[in-house]
TORPA-4810 file (N, C-alpha, C, O; in nm, 3 decimals):
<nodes>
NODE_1_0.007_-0.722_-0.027_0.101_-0.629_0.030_0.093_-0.638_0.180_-0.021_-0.645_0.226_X
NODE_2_0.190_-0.641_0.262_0.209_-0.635_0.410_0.143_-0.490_0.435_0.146_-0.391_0.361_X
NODE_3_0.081_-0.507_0.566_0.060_-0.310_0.571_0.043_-0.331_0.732_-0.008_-0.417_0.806_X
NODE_4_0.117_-0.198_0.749_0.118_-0.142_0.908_0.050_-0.039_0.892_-0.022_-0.012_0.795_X
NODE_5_0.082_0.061_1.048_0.000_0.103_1.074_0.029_0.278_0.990_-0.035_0.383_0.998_X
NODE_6_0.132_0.247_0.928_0.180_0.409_0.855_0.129_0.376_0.741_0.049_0.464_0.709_X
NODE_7_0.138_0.257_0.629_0.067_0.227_0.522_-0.103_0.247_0.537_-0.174_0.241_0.437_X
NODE_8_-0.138_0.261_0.617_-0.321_0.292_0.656_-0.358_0.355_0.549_-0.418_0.305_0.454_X
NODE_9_-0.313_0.498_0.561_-0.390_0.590_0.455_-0.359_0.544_0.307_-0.441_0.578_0.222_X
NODE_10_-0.266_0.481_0.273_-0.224_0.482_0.129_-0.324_0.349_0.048_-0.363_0.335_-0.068_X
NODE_11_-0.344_0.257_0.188_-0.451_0.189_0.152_-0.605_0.185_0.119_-0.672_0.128_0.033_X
NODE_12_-0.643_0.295_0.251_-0.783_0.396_0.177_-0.778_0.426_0.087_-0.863_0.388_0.007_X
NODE_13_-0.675_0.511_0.047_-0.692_0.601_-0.101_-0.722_0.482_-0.169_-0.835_0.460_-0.212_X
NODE_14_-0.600_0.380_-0.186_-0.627_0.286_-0.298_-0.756_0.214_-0.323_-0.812_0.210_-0.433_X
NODE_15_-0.795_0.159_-0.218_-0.910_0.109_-0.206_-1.031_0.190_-0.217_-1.120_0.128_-0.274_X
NODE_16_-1.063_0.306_-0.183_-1.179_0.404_-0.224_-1.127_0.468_-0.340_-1.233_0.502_-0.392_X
NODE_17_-1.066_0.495_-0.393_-1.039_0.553_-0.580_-1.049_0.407_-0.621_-1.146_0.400_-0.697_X
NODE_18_-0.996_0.295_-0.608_-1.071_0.174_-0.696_-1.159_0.171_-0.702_-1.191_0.187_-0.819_X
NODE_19_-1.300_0.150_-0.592_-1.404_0.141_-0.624_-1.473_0.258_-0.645_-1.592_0.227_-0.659_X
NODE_20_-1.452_0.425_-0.659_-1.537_0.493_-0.722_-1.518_0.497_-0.832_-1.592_0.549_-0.915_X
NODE_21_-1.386_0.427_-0.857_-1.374_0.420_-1.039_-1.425_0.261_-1.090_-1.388_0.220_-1.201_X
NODE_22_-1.482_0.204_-1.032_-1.574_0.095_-1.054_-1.481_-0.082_-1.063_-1.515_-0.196_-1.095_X
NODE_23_-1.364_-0.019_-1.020_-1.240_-0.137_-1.041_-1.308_-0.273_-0.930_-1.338_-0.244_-0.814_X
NODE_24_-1.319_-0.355_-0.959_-1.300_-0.443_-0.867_-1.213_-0.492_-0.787_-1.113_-0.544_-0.836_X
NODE_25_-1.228_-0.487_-0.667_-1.128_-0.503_-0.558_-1.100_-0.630_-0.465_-1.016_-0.636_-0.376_X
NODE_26_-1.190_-0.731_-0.506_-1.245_-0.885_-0.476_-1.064_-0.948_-0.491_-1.028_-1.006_-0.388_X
NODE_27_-0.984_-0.943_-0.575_-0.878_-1.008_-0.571_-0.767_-0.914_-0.538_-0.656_-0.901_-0.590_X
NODE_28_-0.822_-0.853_-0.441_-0.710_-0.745_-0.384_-0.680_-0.873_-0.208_-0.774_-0.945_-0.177_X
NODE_29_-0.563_-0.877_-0.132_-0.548_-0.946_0.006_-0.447_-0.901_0.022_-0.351_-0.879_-0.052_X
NODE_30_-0.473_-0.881_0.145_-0.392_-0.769_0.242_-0.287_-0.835_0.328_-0.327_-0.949_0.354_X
NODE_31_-0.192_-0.815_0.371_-0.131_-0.898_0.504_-0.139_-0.783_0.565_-0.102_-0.680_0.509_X
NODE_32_-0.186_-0.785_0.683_-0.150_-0.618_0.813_-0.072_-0.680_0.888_-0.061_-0.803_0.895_X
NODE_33_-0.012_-0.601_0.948_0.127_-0.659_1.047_0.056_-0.600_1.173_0.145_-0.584_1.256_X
NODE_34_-0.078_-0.555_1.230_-0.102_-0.482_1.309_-0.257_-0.523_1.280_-0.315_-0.555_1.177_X
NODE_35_-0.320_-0.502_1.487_-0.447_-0.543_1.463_-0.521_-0.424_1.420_-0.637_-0.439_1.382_X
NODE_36_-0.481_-0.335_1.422_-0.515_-0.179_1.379_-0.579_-0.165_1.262_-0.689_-0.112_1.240_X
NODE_37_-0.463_-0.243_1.147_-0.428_-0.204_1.005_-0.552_-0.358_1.023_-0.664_-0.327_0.981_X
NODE_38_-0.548_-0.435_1.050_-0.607_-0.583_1.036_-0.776_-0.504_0.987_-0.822_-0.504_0.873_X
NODE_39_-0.837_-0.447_1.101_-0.963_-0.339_1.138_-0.967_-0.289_1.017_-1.038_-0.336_0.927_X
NODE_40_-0.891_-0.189_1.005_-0.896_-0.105_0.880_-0.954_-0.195_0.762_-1.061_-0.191_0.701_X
NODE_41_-0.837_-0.283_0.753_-0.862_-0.419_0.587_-0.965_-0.449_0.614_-1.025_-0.472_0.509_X
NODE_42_-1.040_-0.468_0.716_-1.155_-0.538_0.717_-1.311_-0.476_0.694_-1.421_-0.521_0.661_X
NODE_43_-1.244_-0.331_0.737_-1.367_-0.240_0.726_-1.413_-0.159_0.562_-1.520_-0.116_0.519_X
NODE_44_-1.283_-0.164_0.508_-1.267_-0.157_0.375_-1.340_-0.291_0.279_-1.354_-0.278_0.157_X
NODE_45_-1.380_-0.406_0.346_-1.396_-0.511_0.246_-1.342_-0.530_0.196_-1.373_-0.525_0.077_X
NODE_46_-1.209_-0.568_0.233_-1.090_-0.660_0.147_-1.021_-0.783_0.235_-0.986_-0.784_0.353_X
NODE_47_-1.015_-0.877_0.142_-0.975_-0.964_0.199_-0.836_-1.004_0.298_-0.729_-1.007_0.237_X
NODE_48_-0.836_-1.026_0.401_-0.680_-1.017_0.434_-0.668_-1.111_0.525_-0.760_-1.165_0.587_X
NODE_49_-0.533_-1.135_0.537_-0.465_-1.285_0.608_-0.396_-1.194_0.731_-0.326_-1.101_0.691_X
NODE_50_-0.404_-1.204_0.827_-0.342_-1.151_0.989_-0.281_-1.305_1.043_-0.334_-1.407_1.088_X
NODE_51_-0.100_-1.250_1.004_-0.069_-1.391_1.102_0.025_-1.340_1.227_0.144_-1.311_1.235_X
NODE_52_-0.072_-1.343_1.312_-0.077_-1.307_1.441_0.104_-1.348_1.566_0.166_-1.299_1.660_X
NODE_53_0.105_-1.460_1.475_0.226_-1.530_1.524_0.332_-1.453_1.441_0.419_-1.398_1.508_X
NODE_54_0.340_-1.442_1.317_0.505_-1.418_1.253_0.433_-1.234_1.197_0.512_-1.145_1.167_X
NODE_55_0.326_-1.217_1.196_0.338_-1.038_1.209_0.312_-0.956_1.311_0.357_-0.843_1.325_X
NODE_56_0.205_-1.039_1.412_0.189_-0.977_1.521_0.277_-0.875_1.603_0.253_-0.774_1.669_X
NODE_57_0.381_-0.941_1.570_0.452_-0.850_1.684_0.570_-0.764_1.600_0.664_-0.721_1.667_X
NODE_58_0.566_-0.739_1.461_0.650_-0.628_1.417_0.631_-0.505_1.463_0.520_-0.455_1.482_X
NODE_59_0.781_-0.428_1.490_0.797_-0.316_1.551_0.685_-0.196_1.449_0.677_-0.206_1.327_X
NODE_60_0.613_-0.094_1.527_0.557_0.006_1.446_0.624_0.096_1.398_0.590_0.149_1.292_X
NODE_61_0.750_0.138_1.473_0.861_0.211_1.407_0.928_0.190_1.241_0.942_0.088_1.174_X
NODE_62_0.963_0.339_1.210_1.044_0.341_1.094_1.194_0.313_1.117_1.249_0.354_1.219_X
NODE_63_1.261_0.241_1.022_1.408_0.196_1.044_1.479_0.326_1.040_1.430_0.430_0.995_X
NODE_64_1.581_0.314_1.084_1.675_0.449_1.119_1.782_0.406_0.947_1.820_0.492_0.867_X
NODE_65_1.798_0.298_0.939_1.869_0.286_0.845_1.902_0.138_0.780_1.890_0.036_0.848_X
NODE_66_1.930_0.136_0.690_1.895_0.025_0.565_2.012_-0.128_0.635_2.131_-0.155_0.648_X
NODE_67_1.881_-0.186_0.661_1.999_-0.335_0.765_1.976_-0.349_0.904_1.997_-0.451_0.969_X
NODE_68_1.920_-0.212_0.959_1.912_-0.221_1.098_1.751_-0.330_1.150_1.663_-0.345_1.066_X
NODE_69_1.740_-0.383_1.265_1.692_-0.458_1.304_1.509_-0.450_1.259_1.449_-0.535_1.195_X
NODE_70_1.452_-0.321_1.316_1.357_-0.230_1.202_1.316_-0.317_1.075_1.228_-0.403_1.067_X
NODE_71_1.396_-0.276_0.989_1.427_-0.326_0.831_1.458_-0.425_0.822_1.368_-0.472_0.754_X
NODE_72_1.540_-0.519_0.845_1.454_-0.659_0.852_1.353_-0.726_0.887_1.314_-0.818_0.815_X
NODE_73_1.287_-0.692_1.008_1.204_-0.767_1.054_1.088_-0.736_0.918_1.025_-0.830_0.870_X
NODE_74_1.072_-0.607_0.873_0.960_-0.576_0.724_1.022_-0.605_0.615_0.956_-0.588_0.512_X
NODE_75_1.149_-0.651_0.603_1.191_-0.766_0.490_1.106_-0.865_0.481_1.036_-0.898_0.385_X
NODE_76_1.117_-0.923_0.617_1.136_-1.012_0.645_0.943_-1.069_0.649_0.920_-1.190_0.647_X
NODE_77_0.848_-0.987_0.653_0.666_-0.968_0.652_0.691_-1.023_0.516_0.663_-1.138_0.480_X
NODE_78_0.759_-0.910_0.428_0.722_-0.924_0.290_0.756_-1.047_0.197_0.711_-1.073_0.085_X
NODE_79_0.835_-1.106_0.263_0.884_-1.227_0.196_0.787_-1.322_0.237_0.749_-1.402_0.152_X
NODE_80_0.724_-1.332_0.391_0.641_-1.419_0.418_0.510_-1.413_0.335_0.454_-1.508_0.282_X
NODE_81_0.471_-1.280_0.332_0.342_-1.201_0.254_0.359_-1.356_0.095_0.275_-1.442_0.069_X
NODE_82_0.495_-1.333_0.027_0.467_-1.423_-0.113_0.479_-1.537_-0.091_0.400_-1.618_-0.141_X
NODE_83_0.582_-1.576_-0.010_0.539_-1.730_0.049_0.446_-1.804_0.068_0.439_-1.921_0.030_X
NODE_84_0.326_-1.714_0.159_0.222_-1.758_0.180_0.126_-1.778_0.029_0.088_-1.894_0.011_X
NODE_85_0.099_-1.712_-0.042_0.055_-1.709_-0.176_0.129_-1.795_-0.264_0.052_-1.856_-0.337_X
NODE_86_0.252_-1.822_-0.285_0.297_-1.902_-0.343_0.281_-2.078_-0.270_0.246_-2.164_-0.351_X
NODE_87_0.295_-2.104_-0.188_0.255_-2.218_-0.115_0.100_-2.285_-0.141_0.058_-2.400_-0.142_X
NODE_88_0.044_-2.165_-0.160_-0.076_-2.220_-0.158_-0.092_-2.266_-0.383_-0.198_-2.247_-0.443_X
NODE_89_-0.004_-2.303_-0.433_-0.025_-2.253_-0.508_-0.052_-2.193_-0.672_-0.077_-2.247_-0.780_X
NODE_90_-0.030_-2.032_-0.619_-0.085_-1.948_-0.708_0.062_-1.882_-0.745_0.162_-1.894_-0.674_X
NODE_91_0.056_-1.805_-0.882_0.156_-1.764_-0.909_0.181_-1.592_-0.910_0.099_-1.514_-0.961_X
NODE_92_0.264_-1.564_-0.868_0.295_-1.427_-0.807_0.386_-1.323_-0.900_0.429_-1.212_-0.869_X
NODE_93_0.392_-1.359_-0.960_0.490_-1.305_-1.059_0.397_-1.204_-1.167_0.453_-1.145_-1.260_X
</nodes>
């Protein structure tokens, strides 16, 4: 999953209720679009890919509306997010 810096908390939860419920979290990988969120993934012990070049610089803002410049550019993470996994690959489906 791509994650910024508003996805943060939803990723704690996930990641601390997985492991107090004993889930393994080893094939969990993160993309952060932010060196913030990057910190976070990392401090959590999960694996994650930061590409500095094509997420680095997505806006932290929420889109005003569905198409606007905003909302593509986090189309546009998430498509790279399966690309990258599929390239290498593994199957995503």
């Amino acid at each position: 999953q791509g994650l910024g810096a508003g996805q943060s908390e939803l990723l704690s939860n996930f990641i601390c209720a997985a492991k107090s419920r004993g889930f393994d979290t080893s094939n969990v990988l993160v993309f952060p679009t932010d060196e913030e969120s990057y910190k976070l993934a990392q401090g959590l012990g999960v694996a994650t890919y930061f590409d500095r070049k094509n997420l680095g610089s997505l806006p932290s803002g929420e889109a005003k509306f569905y198409g606007d410049p905003i909302f593509a550019s986090m189309m546009y993470a998430k498509v790279l997010c399966v690309l990258y996994v599929s390239l290498l690959g593994h199957d995503v489906l």
